[in-house]
N, C-alpha and C positions, 0 to 999 in steps of 0.2 A: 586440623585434627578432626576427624570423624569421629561421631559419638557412636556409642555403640548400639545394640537392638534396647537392650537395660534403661541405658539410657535416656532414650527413647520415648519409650512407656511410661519411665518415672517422670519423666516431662512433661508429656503429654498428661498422667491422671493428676500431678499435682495442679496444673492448669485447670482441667476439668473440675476440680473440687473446688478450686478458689472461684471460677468463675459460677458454681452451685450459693457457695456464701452467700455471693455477693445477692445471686436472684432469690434466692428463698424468701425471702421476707417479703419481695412482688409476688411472686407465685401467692404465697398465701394470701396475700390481697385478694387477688384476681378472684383464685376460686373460692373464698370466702362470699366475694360480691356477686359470683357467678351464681354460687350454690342458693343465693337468697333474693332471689330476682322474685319481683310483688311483693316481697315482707320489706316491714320500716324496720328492719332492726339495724344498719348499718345506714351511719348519713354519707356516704360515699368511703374514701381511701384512707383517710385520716381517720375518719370513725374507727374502722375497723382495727385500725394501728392503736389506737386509745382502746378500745371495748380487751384487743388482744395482751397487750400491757399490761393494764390494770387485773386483769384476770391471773396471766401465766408468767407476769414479770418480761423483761425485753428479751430472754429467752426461748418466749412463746410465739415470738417471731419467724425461729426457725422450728417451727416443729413439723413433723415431713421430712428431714435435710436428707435424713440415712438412706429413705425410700427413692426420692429423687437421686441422689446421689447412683444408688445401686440401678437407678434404669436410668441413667444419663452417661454416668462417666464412662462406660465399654463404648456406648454410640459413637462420643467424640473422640474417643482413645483410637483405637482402630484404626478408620479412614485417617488419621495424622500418620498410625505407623506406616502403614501401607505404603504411603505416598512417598514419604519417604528413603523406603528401598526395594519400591521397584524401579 
């Protein structure tokens, strides 16, 4: 059974969005640690997971998700359709 173009797409962005979840809360690591390179405000990865927490709850992990999401998910979505019927 061949899936159809529909199909396809829904496939591919719900992938795209689970695999966003899952890195959001690395991302904001990274660029939290990035953003503050010579300042002691973060004692590395953990810090920043604790300082983030404690401030915005374990929701403040994903904050960013929508922005990432909206410039990620076409990137991957695409080259999957493509590939798949040509």
């Amino acid at each position: 059974m061949d899936a159809t173009y529909l199909e396809c797409v829904t496939a591919a962005t719900v992938a795209s969005a689970s695999s966003m979840i899952v890195a959001c809360p690395s991302e904001l690591v990274k660029v939290k640690l990035q953003s503050h390179i010579g300042k002691k405000m973060y004692q590395g990865p953990l810090g920043v997971i604790a300082k983030v927490t404690a401030k915005n709850g374990f929701l403040g992990l994903y904050r960013g998700l929508v922005p990432m999401m909206l410039r990620f998910v076409h990137k991957l979505n695409f080259p999957f359709n493509f590939s798949q019927f040509l």
